[in-house]
C-alpha positions as CSV (number, residue, x, y, z in Angstrom):
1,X,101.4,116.3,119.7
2,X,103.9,116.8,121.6
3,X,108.1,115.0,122.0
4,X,106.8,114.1,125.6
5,X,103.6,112.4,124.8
6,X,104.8,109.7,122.4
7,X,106.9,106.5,123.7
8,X,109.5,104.6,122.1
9,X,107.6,102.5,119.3
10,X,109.2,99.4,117.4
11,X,107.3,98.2,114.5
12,X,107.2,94.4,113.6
13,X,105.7,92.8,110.6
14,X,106.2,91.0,107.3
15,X,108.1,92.4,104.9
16,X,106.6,94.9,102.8
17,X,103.5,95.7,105.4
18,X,104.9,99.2,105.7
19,X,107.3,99.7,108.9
20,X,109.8,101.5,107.3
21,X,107.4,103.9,105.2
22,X,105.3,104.2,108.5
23,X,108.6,104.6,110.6
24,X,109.8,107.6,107.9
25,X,106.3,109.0,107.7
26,X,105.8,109.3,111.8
27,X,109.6,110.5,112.4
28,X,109.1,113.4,110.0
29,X,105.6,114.7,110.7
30,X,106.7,114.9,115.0
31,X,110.2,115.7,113.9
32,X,111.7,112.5,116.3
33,X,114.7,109.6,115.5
34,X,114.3,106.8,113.9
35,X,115.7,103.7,112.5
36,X,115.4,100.8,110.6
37,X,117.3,97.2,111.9
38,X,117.5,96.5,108.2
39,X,119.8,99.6,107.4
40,X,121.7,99.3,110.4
41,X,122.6,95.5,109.3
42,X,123.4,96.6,105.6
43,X,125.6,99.7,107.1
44,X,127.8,97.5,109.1
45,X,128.4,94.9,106.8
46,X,128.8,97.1,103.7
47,X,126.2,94.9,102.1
48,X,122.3,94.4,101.2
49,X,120.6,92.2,103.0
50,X,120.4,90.0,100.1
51,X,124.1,89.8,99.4
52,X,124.6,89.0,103.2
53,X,122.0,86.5,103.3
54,X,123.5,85.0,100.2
55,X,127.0,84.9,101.5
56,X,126.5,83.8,105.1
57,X,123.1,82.4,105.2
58,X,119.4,83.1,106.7
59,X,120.6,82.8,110.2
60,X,123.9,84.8,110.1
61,X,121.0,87.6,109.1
62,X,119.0,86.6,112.1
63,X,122.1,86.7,114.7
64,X,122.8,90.1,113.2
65,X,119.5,91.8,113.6
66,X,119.5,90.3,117.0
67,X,122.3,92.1,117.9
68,X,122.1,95.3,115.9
69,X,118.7,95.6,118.2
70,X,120.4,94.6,121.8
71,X,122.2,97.6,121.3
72,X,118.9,99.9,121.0
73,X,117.7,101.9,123.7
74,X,115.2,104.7,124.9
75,X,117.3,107.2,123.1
76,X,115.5,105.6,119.8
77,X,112.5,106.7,119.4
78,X,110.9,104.4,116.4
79,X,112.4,101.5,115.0
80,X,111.7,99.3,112.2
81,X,113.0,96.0,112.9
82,X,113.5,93.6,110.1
83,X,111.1,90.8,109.5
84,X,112.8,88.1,111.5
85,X,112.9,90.0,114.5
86,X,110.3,88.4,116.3
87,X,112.3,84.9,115.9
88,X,114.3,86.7,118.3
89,X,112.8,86.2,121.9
90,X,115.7,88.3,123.8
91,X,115.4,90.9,121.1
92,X,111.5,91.4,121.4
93,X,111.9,91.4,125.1
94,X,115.0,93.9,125.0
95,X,112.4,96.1,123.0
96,X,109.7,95.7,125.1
97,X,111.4,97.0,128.2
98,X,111.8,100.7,126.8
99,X,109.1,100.6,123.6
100,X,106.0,99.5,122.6
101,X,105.5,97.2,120.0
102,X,103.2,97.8,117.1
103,X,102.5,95.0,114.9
104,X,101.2,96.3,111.5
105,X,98.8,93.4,110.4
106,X,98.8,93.1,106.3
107,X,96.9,90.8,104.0
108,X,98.9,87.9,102.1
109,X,98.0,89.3,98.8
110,X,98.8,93.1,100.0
111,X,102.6,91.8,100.9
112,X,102.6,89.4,98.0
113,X,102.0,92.9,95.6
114,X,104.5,94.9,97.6
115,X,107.2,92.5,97.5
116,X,107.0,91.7,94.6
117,X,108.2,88.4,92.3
118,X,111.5,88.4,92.5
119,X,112.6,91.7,93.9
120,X,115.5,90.8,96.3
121,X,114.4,91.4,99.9
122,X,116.7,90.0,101.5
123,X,114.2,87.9,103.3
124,X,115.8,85.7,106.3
125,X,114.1,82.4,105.6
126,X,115.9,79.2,104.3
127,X,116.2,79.1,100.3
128,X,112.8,78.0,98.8
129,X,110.8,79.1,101.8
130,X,107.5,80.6,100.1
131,X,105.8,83.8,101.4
132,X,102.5,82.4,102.6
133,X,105.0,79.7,104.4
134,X,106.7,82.7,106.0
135,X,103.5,84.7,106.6
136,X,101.8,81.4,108.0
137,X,105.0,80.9,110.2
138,X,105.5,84.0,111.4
139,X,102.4,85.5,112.1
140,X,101.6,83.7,115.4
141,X,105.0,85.5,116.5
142,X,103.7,88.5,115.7
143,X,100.4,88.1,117.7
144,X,102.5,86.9,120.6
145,X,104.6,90.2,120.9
146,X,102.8,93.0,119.9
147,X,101.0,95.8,121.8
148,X,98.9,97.6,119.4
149,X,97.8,96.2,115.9
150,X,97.2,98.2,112.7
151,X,95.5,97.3,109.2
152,X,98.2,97.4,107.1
153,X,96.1,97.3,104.0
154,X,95.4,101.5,105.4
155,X,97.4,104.2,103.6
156,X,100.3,105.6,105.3
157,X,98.5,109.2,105.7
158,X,95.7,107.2,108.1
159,X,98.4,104.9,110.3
160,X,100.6,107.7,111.0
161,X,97.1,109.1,112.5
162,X,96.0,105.9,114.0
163,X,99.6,106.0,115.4
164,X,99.6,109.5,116.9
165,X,96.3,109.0,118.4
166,X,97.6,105.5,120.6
167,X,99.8,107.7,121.9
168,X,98.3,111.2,122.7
């Protein structure tokens, strides 16, 4: 495929349904940018998600990935937004205007596997929150915003195919 077929594509999702592995994957096989919110957050703060959500709080991690994406553009050609995004109207919007948005659709129990008990995520939801709360909350965001859907319960090898044949 070629650089001129493809748009801009921004990934939403829960944590752990595979945007930045899918993000990685599809920016190394066509050889086009990419980034991820997440590290863009941790890069300018010096910090992990986790350590800045535990300093500052959930929403200081929201206002942050809302305005590390503002600042995105065409020039980007996948991004892998952070979780929370979609709380973010102006940020979905801002993204929709130069991308299209691919919502990658994964069961509870797949995201409840990857994220694993107690590995710090850095999730931006207020302490206690449960992931099937935060699943059940966010995923009528997610429906609301996206253009394309995938199964995220595929492996990597068949989305990055599913994703290169949206856009040939």
């Amino acid at each position: 495929m070629s650089m001129e077929k493809i748009n801009n594509i921004s990934f939403i999702g829960m944590a752990g349904c595979g945007k930045s592995t899918l993000g990685k994957a599809i920016s190394d096989e066509l050889d086009i940018n990419f980034i991820d919110t997440d590290l863009l957050i941790e890069k300018k703060y010096k910090a992990t998600l986790e350590e800045i959500k535990i300093d500052n709080g959930y929403e200081f991690v929201r206002a942050a990935e809302e305005e590390v994406i503002l600042n995105l553009n065409e020039t980007t050609k996948i991004i892998s937004t952070g979780g929370s995004a979609v709380y973010s109207k102006k940020s979905m919007e801002h993204l929709k205007t130069f991308s299209s948005i691919i919502y990658i659709k994964t069961p509870l129990d797949i995201i409840i596997k990857r994220i694993d008990i107690g590995q710090e995520r850095g999730l931006a939801v207020p302490a206690g929150m449960s992931i099937p709360d935060v699943y059940s909350e966010r995923e009528p965001l997610y429906q609301k915003y996206y253009d394309f859907i995938l199964d995220g319960s595929k492996t990597i090898k068949q989305l990055v195919d599913e994703v290169k044949n949206i856009f040939e």
